[in-house]
C-alpha atoms as a printed R data frame, in Angstrom:
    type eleno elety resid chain resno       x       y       z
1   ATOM     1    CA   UNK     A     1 106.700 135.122  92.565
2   ATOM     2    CA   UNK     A     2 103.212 134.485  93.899
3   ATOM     3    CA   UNK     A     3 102.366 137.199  96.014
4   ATOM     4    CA   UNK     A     4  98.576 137.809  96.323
5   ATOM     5    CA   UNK     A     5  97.607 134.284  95.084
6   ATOM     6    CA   UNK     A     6  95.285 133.040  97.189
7   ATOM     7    CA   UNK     A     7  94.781 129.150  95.490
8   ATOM     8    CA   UNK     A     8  96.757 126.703  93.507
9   ATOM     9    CA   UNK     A     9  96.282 127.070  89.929
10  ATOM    10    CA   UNK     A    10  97.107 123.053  89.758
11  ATOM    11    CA   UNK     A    11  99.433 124.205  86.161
12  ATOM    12    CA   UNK     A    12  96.652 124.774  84.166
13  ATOM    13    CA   UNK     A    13  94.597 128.174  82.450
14  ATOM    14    CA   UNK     A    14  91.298 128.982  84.039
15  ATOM    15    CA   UNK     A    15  89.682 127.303  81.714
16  ATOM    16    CA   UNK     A    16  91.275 123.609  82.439
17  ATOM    17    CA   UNK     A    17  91.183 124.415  85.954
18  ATOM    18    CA   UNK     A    18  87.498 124.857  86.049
19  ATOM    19    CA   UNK     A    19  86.782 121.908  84.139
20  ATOM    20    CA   UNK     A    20  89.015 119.409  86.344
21  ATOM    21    CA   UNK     A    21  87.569 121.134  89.591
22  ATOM    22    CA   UNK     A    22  84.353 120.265  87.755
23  ATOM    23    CA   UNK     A    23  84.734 116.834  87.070
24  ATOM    24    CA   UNK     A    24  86.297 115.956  90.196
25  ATOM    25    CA   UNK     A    25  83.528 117.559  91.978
26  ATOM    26    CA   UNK     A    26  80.813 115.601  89.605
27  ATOM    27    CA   UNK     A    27  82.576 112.227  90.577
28  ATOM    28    CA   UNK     A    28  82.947 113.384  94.453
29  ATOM    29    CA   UNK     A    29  79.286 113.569  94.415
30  ATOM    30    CA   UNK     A    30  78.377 110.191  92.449
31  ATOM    31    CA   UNK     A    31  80.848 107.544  94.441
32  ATOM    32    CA   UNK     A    32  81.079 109.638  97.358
33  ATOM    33    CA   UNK     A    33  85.520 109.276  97.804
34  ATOM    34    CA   UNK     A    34  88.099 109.386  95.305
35  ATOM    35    CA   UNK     A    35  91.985 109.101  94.698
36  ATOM    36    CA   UNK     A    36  93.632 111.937  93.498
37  ATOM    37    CA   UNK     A    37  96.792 113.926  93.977
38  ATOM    38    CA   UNK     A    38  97.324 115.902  97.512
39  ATOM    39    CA   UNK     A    39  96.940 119.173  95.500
40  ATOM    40    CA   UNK     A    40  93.972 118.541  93.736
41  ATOM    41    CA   UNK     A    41  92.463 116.960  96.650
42  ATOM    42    CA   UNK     A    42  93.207 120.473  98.789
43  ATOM    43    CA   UNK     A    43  92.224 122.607  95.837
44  ATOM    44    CA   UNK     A    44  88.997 120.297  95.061
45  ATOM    45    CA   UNK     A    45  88.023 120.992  98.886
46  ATOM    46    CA   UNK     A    46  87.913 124.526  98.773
47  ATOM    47    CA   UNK     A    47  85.792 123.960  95.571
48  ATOM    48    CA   UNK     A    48  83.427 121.648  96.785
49  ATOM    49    CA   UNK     A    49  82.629 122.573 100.276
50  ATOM    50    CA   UNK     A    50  80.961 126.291  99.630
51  ATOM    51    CA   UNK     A    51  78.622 124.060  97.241
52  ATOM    52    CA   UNK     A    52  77.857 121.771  99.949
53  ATOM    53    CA   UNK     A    53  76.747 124.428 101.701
54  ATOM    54    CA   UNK     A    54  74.603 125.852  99.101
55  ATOM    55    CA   UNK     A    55  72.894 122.725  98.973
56  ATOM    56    CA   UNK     A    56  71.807 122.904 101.988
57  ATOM    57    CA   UNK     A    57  69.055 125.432 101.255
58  ATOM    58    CA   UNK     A    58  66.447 123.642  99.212
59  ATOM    59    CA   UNK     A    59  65.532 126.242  96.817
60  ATOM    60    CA   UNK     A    60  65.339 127.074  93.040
61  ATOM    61    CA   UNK     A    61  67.971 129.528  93.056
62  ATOM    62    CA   UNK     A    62  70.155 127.475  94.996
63  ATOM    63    CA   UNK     A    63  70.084 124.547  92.583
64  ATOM    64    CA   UNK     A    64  70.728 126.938  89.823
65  ATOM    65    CA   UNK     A    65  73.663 128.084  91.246
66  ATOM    66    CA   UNK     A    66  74.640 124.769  91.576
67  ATOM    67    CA   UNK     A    67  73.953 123.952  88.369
68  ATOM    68    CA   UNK     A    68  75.939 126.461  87.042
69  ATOM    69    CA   UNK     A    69  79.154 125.153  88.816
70  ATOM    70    CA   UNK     A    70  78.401 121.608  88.288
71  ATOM    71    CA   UNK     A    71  76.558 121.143  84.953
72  ATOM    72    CA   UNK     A    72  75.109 117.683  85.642
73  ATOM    73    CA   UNK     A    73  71.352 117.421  86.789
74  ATOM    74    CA   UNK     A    74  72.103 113.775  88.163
75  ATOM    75    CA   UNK     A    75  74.860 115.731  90.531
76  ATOM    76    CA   UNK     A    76  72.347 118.173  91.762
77  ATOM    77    CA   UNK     A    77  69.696 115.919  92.544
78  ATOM    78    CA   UNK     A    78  71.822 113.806  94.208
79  ATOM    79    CA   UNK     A    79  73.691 116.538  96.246
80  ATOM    80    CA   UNK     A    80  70.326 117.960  96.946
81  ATOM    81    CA   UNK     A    81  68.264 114.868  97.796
82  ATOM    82    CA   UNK     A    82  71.038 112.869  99.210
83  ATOM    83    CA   UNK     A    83  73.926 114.511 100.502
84  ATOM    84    CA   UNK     A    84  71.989 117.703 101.847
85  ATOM    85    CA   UNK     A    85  69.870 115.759 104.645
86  ATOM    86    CA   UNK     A    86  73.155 113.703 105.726
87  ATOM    87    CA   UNK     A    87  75.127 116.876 106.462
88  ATOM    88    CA   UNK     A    88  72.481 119.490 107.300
89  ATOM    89    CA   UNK     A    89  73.536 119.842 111.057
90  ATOM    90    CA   UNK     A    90  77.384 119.848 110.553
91  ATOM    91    CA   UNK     A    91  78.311 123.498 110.109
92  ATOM    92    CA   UNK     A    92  81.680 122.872 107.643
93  ATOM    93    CA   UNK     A    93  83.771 120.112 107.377
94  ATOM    94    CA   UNK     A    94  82.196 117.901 104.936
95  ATOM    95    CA   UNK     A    95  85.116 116.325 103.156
96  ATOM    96    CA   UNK     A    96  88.212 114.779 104.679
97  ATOM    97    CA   UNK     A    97  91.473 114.629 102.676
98  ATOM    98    CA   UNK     A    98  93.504 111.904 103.260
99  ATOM    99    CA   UNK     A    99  97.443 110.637 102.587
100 ATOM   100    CA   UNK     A   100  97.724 107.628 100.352
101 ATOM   101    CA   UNK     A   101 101.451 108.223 100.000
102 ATOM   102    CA   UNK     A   102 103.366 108.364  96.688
103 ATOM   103    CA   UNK     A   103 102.661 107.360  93.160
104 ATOM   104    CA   UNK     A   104 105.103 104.917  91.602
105 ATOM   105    CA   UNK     A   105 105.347 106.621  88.247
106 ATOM   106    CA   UNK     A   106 105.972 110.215  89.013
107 ATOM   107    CA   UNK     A   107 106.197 109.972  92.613
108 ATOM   108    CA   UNK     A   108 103.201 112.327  92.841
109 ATOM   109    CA   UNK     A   109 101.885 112.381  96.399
110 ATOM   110    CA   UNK     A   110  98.298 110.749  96.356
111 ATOM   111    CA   UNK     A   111  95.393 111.382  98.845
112 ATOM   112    CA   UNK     A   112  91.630 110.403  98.861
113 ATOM   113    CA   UNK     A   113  89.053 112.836  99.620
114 ATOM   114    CA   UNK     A   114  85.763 111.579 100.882
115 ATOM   115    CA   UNK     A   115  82.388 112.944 102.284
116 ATOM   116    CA   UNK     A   116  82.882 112.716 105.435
117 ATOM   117    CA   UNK     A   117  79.439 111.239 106.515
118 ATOM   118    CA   UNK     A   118  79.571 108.727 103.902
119 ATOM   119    CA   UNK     A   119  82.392 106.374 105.116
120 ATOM   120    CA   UNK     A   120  79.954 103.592 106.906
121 ATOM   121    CA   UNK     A   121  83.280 101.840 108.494
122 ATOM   122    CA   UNK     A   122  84.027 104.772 110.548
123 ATOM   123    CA   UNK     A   123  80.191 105.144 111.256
124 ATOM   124    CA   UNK     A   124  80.052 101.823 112.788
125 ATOM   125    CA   UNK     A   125  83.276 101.973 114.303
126 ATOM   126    CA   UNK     A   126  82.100 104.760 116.295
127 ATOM   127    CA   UNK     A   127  78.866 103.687 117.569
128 ATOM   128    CA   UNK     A   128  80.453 100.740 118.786
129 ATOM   129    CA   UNK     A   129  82.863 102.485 120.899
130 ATOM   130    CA   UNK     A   130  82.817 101.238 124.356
131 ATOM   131    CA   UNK     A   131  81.655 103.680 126.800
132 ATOM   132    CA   UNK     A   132  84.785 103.716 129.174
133 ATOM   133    CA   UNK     A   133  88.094 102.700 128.621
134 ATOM   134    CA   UNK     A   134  90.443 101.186 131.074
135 ATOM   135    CA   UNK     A   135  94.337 103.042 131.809
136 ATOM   136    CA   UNK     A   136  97.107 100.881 132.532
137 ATOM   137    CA   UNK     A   137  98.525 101.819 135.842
138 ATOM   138    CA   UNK     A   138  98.101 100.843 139.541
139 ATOM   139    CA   UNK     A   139  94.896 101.378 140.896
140 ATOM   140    CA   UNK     A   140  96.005 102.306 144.550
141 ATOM   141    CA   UNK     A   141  98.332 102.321 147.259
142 ATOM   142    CA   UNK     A   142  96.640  98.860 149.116
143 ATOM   143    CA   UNK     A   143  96.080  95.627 147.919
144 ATOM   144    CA   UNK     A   144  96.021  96.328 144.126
145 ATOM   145    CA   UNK     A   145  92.204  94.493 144.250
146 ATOM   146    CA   UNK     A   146  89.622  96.330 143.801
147 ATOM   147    CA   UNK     A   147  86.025  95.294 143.329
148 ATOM   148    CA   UNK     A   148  85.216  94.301 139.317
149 ATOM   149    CA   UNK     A   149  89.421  94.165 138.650
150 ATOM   150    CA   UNK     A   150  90.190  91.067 137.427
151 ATOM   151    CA   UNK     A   151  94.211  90.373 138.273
152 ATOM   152    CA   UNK     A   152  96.743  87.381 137.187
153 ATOM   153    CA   UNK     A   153  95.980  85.614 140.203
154 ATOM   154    CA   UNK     A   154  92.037  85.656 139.917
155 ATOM   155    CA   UNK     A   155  92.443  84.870 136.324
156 ATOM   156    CA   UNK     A   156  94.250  82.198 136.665
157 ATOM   157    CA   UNK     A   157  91.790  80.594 139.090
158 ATOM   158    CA   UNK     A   158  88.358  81.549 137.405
159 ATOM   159    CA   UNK     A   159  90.143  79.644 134.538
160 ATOM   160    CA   UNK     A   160  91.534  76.256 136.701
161 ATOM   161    CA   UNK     A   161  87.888  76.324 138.012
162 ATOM   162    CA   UNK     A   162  86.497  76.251 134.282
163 ATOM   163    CA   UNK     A   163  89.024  73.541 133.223
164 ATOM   164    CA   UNK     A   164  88.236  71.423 136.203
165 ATOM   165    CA   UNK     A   165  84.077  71.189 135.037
166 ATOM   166    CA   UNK     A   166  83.461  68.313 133.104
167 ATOM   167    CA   UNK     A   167  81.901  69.599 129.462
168 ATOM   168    CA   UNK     A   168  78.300  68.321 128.663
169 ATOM   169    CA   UNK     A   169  78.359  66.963 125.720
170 ATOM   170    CA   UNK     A   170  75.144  67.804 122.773
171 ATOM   171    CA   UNK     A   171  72.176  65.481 122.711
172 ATOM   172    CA   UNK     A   172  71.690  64.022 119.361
173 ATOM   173    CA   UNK     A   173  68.150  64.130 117.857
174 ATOM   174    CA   UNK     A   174  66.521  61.085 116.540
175 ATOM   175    CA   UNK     A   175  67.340  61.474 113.258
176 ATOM   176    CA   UNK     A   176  70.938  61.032 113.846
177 ATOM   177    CA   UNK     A   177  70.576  58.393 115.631
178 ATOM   178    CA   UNK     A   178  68.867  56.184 113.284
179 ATOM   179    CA   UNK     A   179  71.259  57.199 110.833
180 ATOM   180    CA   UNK     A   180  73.979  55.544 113.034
């Protein structure tokens, strides 16, 4: 029975435990997302993020501590100097676990956990979100037109009108034209 146990012990003595939460945590930090299974993805979180947190306090004790949990100087510079600025207004939530679905040899369940501020597609994604977005039902009870709604019947003529204007063709330069 587990009664009173508050983590996942992931299989393994304290010992091995520390070291994997260790090493996963060192490679967190240096390529910023990795693939591992759902539990040590969970159990890495709850590891990881109280650091995080630490780091955000630039001070001597606070990369010892880090140190101490860590044992890589590259890690702690880099948490410090790198990851501590991106995340020093967001007040939790710096790692986002994600389902990957199942391994094909054991049928382990896979996830990727990733720094949150890190992933540039989402970044961009979301600064190029459109300010309004349009809902696909009837705008009144009169015509159906109203002003800036384009419908099938306006389409369809802005479009004949288009078709129906004769193309200008490019103007060649002289070059080409002493090449022909």
């Amino acid at each position: 029975m587990r009664h009173g146990k508050k983590f996942n012990h992931l299989g393994r003595k304290k010992g091995h435990r520390d070291a994997l939460l260790k090493n996963l945590s060192i490679a967190l930090v240096t390529h910023k997302r990795i693939i591992t299974t759902l539990a040590k993805a969970k159990a890495l979180k709850v590891y990881f993020e109280p650091l995080v947190t630490k780091s955000k306090l630039n001070t001597t004790h606070s990369r010892r501590i880090i140190f101490a949990y860590l044992q890589s100087k590259e890690c702690v510079n880099e948490l410090f100097d790198v990851i501590a600025p991106k995340v020093g207004d967001r007040p939790g939530g710096y790692t986002r676990v994600i389902k990957m679905g199942f391994r094909k040899g054991d049928g382990a369940e896979m996830a990727m956990i990733e720094l949150v501020d890190f992933n540039e597609l989402l970044l961009n994604a979301k600064s190029e979100k459109p300010g309004k977005t349009t809902r696909r039902r009837r705008g009144g009870k009169g015509t159906g037109v109203k002003e800036g709604v384009v419908t099938a019947a306006t389409a369809t003529a802005a479009t004949a009108t288009a078709v129906t204007e004769p193309v200008a063709e490019p103007e060649k330069n002289e070059a080409s034209q002493e090449e022909e």
